[in-house]
N, CA, C and O atoms as a DFTB+ gen file, in Angstrom:
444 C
 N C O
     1  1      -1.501      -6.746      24.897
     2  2      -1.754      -5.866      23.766
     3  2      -3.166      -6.141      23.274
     4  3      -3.681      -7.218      23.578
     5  1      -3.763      -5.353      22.617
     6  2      -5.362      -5.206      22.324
     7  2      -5.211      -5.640      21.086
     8  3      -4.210      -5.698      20.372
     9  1      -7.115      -6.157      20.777
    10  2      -6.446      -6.966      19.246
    11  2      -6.329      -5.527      18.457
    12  3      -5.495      -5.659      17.561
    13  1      -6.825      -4.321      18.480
    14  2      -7.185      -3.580      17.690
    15  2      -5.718      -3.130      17.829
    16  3      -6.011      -2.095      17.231
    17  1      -4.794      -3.019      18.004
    18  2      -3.162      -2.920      17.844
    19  2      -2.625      -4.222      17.448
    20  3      -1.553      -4.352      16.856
    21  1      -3.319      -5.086      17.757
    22  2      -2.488      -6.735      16.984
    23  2      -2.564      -6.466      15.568
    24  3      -1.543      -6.519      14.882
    25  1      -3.744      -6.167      15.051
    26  2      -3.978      -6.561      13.857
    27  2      -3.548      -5.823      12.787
    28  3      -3.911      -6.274      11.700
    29  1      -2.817      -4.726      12.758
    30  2      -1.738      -3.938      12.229
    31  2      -0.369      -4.913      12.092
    32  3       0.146      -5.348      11.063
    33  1      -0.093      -5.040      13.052
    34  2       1.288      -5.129      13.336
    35  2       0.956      -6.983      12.665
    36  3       1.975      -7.327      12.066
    37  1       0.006      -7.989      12.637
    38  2       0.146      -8.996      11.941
    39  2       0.049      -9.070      10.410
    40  3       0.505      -9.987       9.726
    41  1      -0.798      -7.664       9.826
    42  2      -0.611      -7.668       8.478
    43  2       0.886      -7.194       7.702
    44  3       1.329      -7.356       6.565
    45  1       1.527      -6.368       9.244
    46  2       3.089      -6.045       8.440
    47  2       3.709      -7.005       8.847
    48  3       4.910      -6.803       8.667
    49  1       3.453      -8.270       9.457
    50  2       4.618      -9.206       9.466
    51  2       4.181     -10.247       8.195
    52  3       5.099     -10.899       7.698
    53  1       3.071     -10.392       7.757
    54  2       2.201     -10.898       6.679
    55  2       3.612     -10.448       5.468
    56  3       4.475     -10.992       4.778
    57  1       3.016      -8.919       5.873
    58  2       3.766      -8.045       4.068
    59  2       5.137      -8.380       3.824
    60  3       5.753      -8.604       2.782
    61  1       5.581      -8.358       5.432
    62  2       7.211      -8.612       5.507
    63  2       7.722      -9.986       4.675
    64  3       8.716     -10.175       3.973
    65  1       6.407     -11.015       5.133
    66  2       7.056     -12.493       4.824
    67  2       6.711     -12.594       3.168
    68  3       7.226     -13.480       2.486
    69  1       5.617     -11.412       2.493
    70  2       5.668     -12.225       1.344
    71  2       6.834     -10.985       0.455
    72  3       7.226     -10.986      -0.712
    73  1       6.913     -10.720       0.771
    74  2       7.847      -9.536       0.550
    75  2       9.265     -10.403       0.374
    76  3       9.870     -10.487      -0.694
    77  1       9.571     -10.870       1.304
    78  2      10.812     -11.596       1.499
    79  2      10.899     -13.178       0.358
    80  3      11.926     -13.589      -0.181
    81  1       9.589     -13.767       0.259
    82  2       9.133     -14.825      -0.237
    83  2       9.059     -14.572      -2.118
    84  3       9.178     -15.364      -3.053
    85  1       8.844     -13.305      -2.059
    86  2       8.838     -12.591      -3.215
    87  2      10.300     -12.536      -3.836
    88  3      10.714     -13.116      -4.840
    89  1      11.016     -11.622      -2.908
    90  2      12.498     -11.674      -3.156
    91  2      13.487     -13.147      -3.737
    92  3      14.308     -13.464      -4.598
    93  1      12.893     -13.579      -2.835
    94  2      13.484     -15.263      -2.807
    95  2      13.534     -15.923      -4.012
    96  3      14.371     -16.410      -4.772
    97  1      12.321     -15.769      -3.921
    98  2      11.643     -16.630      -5.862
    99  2      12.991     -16.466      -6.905
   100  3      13.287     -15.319      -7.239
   101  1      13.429     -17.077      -7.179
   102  2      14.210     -16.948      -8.634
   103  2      13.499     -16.227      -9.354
   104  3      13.846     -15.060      -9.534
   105  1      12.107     -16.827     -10.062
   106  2      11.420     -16.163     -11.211
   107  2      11.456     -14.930     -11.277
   108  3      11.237     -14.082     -10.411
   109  1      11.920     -14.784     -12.993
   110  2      11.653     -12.977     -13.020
   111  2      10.002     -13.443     -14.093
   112  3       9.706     -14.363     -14.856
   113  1       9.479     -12.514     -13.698
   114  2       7.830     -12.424     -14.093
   115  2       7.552     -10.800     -14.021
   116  3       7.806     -10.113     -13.032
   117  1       6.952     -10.289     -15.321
   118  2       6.619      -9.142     -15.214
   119  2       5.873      -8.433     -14.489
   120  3       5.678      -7.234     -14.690
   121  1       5.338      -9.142     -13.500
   122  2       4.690      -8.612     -12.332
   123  2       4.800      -8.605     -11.008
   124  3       3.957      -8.446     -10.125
   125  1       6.605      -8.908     -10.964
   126  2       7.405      -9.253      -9.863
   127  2       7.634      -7.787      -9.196
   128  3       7.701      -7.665      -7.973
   129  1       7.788      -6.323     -10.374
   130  2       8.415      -5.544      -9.609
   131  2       7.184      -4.657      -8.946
   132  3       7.201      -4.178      -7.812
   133  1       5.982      -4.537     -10.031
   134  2       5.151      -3.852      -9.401
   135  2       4.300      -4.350      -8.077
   136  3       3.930      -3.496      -7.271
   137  1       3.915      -6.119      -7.806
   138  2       3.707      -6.641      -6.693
   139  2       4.776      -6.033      -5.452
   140  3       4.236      -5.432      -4.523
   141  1       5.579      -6.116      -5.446
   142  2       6.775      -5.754      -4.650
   143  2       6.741      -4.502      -3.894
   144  3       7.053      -4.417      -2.707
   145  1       6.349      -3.534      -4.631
   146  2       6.050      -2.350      -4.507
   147  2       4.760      -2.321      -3.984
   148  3       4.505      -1.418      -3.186
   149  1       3.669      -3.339      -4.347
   150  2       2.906      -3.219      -3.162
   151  2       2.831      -4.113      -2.179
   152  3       1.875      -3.964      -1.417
   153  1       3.265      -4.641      -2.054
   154  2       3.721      -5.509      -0.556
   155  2       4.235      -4.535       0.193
   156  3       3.869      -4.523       1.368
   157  1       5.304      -3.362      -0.311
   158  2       6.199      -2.226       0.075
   159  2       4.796      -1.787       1.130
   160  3       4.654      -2.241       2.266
   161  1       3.923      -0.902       0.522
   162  2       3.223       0.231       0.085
   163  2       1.679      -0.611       1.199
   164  3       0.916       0.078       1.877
   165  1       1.604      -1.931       1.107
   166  2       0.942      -2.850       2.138
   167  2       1.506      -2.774       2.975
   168  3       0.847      -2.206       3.846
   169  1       2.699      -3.099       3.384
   170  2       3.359      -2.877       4.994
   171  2       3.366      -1.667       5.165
   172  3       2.586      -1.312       6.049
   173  1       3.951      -0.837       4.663
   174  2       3.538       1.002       5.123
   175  2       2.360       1.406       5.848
   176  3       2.359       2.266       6.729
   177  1       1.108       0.599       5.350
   178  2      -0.004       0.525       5.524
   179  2      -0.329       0.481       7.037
   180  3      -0.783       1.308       7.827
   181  1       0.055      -0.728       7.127
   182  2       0.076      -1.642       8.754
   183  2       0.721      -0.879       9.463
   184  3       0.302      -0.622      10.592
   185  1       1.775      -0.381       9.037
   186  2       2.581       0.325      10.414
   187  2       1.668       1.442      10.285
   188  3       0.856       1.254      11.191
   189  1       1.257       2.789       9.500
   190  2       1.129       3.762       9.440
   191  2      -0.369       3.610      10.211
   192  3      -0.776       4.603      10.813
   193  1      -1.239       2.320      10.205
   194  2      -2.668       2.178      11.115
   195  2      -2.270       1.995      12.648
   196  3      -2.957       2.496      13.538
   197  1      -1.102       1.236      12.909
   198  2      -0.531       0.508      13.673
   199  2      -0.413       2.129      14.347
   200  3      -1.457       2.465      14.907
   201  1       0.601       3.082      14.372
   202  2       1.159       4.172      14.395
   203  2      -0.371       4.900      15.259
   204  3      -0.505       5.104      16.466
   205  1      -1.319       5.153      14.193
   206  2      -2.241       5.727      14.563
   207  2      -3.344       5.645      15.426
   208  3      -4.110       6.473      15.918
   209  1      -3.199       4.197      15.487
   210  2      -3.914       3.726      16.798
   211  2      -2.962       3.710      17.867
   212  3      -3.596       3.999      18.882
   213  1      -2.024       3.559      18.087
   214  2      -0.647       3.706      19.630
   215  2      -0.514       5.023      19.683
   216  3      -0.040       5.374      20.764
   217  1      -0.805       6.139      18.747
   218  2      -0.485       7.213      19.604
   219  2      -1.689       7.885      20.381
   220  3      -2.860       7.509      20.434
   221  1      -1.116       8.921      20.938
   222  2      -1.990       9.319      22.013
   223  2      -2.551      10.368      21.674
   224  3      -3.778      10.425      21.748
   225  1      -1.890      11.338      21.268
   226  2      -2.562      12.771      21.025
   227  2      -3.020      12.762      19.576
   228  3      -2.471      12.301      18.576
   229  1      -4.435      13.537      19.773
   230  2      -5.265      13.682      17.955
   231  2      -4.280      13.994      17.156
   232  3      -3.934      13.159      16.320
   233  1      -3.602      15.279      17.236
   234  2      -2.764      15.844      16.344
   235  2      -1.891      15.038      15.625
   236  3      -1.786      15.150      14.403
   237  1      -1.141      14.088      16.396
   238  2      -0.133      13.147      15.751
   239  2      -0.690      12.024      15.216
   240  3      -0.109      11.417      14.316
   241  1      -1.668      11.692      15.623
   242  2      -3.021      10.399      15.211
   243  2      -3.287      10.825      13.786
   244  3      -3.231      10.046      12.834
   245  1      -3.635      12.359      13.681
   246  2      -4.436      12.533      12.058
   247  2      -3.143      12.798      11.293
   248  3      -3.353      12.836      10.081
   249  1      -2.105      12.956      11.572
   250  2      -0.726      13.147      11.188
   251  2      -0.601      11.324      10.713
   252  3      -0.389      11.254       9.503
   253  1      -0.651      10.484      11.111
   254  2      -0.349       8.836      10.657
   255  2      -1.487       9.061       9.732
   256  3      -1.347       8.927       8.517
   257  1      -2.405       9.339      10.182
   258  2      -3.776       8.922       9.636
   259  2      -3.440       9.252       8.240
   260  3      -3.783       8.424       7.396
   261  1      -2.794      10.380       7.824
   262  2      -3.196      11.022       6.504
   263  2      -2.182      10.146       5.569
   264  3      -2.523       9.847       4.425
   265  1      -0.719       9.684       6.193
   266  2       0.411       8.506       5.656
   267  2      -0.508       7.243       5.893
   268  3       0.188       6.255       5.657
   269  1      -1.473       6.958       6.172
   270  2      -2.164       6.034       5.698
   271  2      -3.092       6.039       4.869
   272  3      -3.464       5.083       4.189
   273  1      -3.524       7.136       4.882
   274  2      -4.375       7.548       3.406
   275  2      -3.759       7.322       2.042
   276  3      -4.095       6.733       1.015
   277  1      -2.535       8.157       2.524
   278  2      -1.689       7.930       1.298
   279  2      -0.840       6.948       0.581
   280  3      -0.416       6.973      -0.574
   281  1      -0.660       5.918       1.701
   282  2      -0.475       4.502       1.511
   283  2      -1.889       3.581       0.717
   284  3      -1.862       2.678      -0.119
   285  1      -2.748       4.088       1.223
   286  2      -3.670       3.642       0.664
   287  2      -3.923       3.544      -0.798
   288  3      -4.052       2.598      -1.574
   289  1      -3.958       5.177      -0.944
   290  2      -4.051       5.660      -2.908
   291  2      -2.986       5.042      -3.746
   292  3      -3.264       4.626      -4.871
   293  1      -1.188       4.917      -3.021
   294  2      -0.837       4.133      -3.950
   295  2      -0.406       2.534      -4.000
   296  3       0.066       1.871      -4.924
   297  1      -0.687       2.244      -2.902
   298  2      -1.192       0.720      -3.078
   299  2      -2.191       0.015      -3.570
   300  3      -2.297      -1.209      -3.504
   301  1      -3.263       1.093      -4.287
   302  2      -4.437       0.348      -4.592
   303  2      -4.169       1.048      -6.181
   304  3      -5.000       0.729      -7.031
   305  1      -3.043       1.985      -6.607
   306  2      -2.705       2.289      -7.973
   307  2      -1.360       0.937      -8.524
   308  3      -1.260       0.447      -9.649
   309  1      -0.422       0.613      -7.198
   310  2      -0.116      -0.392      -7.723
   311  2      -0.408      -1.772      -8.078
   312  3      -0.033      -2.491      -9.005
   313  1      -1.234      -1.953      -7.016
   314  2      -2.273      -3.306      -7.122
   315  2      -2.913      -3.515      -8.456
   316  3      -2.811      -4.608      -9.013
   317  1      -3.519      -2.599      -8.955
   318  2      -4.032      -2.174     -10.502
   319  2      -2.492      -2.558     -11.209
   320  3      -2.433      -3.687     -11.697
   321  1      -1.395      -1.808     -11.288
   322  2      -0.422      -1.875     -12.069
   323  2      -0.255      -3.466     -11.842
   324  3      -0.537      -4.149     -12.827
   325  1       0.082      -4.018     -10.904
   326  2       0.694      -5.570     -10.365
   327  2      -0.279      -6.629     -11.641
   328  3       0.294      -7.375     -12.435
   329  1      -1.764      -6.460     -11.575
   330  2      -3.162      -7.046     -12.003
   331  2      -2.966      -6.655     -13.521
   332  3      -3.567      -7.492     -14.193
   333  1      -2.490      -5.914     -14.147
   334  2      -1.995      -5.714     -14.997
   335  2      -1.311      -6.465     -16.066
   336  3      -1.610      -7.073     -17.093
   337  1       0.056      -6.065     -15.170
   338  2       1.454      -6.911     -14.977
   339  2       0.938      -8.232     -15.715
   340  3       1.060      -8.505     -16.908
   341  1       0.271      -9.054     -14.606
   342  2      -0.054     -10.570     -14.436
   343  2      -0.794     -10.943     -15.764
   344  3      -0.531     -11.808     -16.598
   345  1      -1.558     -10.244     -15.715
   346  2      -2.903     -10.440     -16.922
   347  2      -2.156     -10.315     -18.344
   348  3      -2.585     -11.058     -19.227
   349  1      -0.991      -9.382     -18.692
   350  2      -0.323      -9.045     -19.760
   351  2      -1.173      -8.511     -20.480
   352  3      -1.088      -8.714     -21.691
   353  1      -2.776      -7.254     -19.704
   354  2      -3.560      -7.098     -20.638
   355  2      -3.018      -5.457     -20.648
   356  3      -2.410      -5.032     -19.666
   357  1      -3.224      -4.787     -21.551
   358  2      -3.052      -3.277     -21.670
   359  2      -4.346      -2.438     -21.051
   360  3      -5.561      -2.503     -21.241
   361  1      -3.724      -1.847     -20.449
   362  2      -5.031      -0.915     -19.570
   363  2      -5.810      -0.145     -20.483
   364  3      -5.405      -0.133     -21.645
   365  1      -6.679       0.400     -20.251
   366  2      -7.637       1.140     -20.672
   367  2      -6.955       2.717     -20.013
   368  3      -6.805       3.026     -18.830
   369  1      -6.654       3.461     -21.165
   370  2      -5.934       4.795     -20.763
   371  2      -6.688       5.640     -20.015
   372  3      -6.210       6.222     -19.042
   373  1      -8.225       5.816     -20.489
   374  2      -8.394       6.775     -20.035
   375  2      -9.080       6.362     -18.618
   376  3      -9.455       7.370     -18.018
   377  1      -9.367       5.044     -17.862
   378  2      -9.448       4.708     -16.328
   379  2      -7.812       4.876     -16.139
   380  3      -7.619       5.764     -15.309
   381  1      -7.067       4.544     -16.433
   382  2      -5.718       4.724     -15.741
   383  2      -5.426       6.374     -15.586
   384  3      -4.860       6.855     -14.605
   385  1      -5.624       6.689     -16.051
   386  2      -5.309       8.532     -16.245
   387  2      -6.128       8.584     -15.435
   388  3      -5.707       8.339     -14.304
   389  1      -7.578       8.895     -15.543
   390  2      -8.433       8.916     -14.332
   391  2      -8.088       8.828     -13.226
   392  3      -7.986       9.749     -12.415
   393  1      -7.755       7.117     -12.987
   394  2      -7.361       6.921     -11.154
   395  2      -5.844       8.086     -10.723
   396  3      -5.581       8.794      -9.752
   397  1      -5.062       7.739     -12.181
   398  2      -3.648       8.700     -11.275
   399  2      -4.551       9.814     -11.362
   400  3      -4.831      10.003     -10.178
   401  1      -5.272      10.794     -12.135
   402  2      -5.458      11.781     -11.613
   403  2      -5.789      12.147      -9.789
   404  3      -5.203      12.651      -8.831
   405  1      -7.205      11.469     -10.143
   406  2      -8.079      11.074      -8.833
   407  2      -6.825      10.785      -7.427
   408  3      -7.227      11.231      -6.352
   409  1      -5.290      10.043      -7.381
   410  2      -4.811       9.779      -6.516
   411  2      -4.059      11.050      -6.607
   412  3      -3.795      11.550      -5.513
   413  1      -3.719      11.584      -7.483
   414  2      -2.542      12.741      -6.992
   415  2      -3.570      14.101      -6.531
   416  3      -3.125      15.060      -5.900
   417  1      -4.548      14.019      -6.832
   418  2      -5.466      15.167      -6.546
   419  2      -5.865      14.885      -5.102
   420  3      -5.528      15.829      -4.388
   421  1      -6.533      13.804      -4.362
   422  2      -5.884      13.253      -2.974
   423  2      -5.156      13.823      -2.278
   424  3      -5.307      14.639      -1.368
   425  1      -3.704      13.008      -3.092
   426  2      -2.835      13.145      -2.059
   427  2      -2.307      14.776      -2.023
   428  3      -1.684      15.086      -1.008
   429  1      -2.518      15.876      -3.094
   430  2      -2.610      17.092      -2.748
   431  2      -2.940      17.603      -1.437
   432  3      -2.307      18.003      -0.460
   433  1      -4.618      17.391      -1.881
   434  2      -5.085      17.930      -0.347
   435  2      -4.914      17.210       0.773
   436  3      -5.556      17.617       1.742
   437  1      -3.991      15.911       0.988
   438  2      -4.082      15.830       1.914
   439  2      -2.909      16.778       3.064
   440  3      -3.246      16.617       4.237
   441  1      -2.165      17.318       2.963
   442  2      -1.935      18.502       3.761
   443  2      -2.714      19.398       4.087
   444  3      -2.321      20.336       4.780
């Protein structure tokens, strides 16, 4: 196998283990559920690059490609939420409104 297909498939066994490591933890911490969700939304990631580099034909390639786009926008909206979470600081409304705008306007066009 090529590394450029390894290295997908080692960040979703990465996501898998902290994912699981996550679960495990006793602690409830207010930034248990939104991390979680991106560990989720991180492994989606890996497979959906993973996906797009193993297939063969363009059509189905920009077809992963775009579920990795979109993995992208909301793993990097929960990552923000998770950083949050942790910090116990209150966001600034109008960057948070902003980015969801900015991600759902995205993931619109991406069809």
């Amino acid at each position: 196998m090529k590394t450029y297909l390894l290295i997908p498939l080692i960040e979703v066994v990465f996501g898998l283990v902290l994912f699981i490591v996550l679960l495990i933890s006793g602690r409830r911490h207010a930034a248990r559920r939104p991390f979680a969700l991106f560990l989720v939304f991180l492994t989606l990631w890996g497979v959906f690059t993973f996906m797009t580099r193993y297939t063969a034909g363009t059509g189905a390639a920009l077809a992963w490609e775009k579920l990795v786009l979109a993995s992208v926008m909301i793993a990097s909206a929960l990552f923000y939420w998770s950083i949050i979470s942790l910090a116990g600081a209150r966001p600034k409304l109008s960057f948070l409104y902003g980015f969801l705008i900015a991600d759902v306007v995205v993931l619109a066009l991406l069809p």
